[in-house]
C-alpha positions as CSV (number, residue, x, y, z in Angstrom):
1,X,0.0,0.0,0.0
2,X,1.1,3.2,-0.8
3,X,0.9,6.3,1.1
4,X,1.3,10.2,0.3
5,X,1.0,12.7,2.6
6,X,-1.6,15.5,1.2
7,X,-3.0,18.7,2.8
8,X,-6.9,18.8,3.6
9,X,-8.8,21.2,1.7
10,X,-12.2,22.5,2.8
11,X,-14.8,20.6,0.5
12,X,-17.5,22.0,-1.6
13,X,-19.7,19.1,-1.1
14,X,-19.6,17.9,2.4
15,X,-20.8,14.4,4.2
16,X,-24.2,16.4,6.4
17,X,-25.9,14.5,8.9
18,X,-26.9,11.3,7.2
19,X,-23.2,9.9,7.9
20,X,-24.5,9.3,12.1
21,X,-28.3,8.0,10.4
22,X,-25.9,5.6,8.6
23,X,-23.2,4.8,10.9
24,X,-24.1,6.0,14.6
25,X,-27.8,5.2,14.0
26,X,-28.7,5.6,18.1
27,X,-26.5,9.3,18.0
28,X,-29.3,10.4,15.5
29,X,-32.1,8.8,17.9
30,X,-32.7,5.6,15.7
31,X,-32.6,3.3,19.0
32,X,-34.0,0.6,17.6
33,X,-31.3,-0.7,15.1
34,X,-28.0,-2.9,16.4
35,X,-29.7,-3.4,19.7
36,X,-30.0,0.1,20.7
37,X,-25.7,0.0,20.2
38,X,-24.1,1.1,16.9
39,X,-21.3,-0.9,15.3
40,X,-17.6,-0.9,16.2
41,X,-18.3,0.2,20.0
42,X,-16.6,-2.9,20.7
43,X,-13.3,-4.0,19.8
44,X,-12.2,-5.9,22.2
45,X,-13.6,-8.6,25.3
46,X,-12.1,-10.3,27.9
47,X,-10.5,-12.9,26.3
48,X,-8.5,-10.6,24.1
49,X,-4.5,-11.3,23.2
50,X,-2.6,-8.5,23.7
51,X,-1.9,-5.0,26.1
52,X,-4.7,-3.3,27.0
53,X,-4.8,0.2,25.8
54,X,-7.4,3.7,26.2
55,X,-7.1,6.2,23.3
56,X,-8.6,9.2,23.8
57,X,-8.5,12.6,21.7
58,X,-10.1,15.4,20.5
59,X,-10.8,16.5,16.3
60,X,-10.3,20.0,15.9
61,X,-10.9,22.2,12.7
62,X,-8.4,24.6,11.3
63,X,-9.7,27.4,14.4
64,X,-8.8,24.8,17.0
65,X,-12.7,24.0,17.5
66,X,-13.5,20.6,18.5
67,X,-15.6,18.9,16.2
68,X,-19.2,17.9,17.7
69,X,-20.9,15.6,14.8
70,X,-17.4,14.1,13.7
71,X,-17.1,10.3,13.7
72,X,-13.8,8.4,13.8
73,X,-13.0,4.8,12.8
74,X,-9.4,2.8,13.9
75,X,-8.6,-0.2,12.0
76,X,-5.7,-2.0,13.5
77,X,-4.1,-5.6,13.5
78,X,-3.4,-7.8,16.4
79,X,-1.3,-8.2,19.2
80,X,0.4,-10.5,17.2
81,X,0.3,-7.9,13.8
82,X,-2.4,-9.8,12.0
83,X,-4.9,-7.9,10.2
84,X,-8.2,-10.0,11.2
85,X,-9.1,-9.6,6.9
86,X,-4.9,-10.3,6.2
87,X,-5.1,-12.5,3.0
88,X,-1.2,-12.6,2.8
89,X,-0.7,-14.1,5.9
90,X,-1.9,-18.4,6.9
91,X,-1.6,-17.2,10.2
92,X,-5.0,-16.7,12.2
93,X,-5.8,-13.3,14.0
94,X,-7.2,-13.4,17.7
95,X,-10.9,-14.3,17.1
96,X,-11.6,-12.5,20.3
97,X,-10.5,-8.9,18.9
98,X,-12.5,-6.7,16.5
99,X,-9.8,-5.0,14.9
100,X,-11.8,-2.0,13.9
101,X,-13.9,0.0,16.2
102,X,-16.1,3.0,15.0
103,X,-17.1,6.3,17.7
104,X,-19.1,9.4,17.6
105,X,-17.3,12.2,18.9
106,X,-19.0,13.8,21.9
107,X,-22.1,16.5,21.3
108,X,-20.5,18.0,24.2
109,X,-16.7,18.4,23.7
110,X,-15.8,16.5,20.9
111,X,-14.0,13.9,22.7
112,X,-13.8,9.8,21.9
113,X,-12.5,6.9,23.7
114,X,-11.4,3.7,22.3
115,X,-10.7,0.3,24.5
116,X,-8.2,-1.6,22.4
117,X,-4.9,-3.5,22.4
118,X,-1.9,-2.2,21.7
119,X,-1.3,-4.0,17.8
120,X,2.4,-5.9,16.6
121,X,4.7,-5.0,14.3
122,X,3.3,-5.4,10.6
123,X,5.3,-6.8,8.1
124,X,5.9,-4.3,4.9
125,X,5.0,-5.9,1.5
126,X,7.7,-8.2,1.2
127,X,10.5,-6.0,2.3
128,X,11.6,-8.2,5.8
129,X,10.7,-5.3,7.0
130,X,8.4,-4.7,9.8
131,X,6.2,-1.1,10.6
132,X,6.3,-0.2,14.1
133,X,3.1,-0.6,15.9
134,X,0.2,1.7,14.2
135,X,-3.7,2.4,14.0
136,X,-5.3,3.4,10.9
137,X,-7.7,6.1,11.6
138,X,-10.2,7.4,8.9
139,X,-12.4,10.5,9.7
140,X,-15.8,11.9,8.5
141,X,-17.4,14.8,9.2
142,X,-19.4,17.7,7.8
143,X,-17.3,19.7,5.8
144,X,-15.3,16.7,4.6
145,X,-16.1,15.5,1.4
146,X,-14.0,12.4,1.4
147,X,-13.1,10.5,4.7
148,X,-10.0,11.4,5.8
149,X,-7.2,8.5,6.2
150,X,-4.4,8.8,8.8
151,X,-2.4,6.9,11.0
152,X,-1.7,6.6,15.2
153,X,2.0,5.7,16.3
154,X,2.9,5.0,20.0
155,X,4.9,7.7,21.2
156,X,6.8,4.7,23.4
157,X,8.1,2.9,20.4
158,X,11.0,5.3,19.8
159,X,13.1,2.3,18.2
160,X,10.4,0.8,16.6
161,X,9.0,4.4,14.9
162,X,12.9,5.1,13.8
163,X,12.7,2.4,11.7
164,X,8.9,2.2,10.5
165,X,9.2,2.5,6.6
166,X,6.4,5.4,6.3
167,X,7.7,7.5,9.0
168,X,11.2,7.8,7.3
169,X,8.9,8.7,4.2
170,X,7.8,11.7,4.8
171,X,9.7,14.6,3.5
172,X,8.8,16.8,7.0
173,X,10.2,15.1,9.8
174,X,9.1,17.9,12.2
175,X,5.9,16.9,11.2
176,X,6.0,12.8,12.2
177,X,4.9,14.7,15.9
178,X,1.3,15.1,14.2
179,X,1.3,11.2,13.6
180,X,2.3,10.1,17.3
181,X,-0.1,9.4,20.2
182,X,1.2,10.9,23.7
183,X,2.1,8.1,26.7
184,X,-0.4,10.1,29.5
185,X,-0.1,7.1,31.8
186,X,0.6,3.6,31.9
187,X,-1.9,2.0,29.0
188,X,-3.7,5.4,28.2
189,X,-2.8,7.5,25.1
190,X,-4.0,11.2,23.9
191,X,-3.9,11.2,20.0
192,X,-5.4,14.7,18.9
193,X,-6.1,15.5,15.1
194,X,-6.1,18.6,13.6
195,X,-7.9,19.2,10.2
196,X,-6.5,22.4,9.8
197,X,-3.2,25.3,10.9
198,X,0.2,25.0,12.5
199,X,-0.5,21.6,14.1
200,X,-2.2,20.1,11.1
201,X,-2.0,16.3,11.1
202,X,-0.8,14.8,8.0
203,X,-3.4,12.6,6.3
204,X,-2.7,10.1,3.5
205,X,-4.0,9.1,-0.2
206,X,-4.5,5.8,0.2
């Protein structure tokens, strides 16, 4: 997969509120689809490989506004780096973890949470080489015509990241920051994303 780092531009056409009648159904008061839940609010149970991890963050716009109506999706593989759809692998990912969970932001501050495992090293095409532990995050909104596609790193996995292929891609290092969640406390992360300004995150064509 190939990945180019691209600047977000404000879109003429945006995504409007059927996005949470679609994907958040109970957000937009449909209660009665998924069992009153919405799907992706689980990724993981108690039988889960793996360390436990809480990411929480914030989506702000190019005034450093949270976003209110946003939703975000992480895609991610398994404590043992299998994707749970891998075709290129005959190895079987942990039937017990999701490996993509889905959340609203919050009405009142913009906020998520995920409950996840921290994911293993991913092997890169056919390289030998291995990515350091990643989340693939994709964000919709109004105002964005096209989901936007990023990635989380661990800001713990210094040797791992100084080696991770798409990291020593970009052009900006300065800007690798923008792709790094920050250690808060043992097994909780803060990974903010900003659409817009000095602290722009860098989002990818994929």
């Amino acid at each position: 997969m190939v990945f180019n780092t691209r600047t977000h531009e404000h879109a003429s056409q945006t995504a409007g509120p059927y996005v949470h009648i679609g994907l958040v159904p109970p957000i937009a008061g449909l209660d009665n689809m998924y069992d009153g839940n919405y799907l992706g609010a689980t990724m993981v149970n108690e039988n889960t490989r793996g360390e436990r991890v809480r990411i929480r963050g914030q989506i702000f716009d190019g005034f450093q506004t949270p976003l209110l109506d946003a939703i975000i999706e992480l895609w991610q593989a398994d404590a043992c780096g299998i994707f749970c759809s891998s075709q290129a692998s005959s190895a079987k990912s942990d039937p017990n973890f999701m490996g993509w969970g889905r959340q609203p932001t919050s009405h009142d501050d913009g906020s998520f949470i995920f409950e996840t495992i921290k994911p293993g090293k991913v092997p890169y095409k056919d390289t030998g080489i291995f990515q350091a532990p990643h989340i693939c995050v994709w964000i919709a909104a109004r105002g964005i015509n096209l989901g936007l596609h990023t990635r989380m790193y661990f800001s713990d996995e210094e040797e791992a990241n100084s080696t991770d292929p798409i990291l020593n891609s970009i052009e900006h290092q300065s800007r690798v920051e923008t792709l790094t969640a920050k250690l808060l406390r043992t097994g909780e992360y803060e990974f903010n994303i900003h659409l817009q300004g000095e602290h722009e995150t860098i989002f990818f064509d994929v």
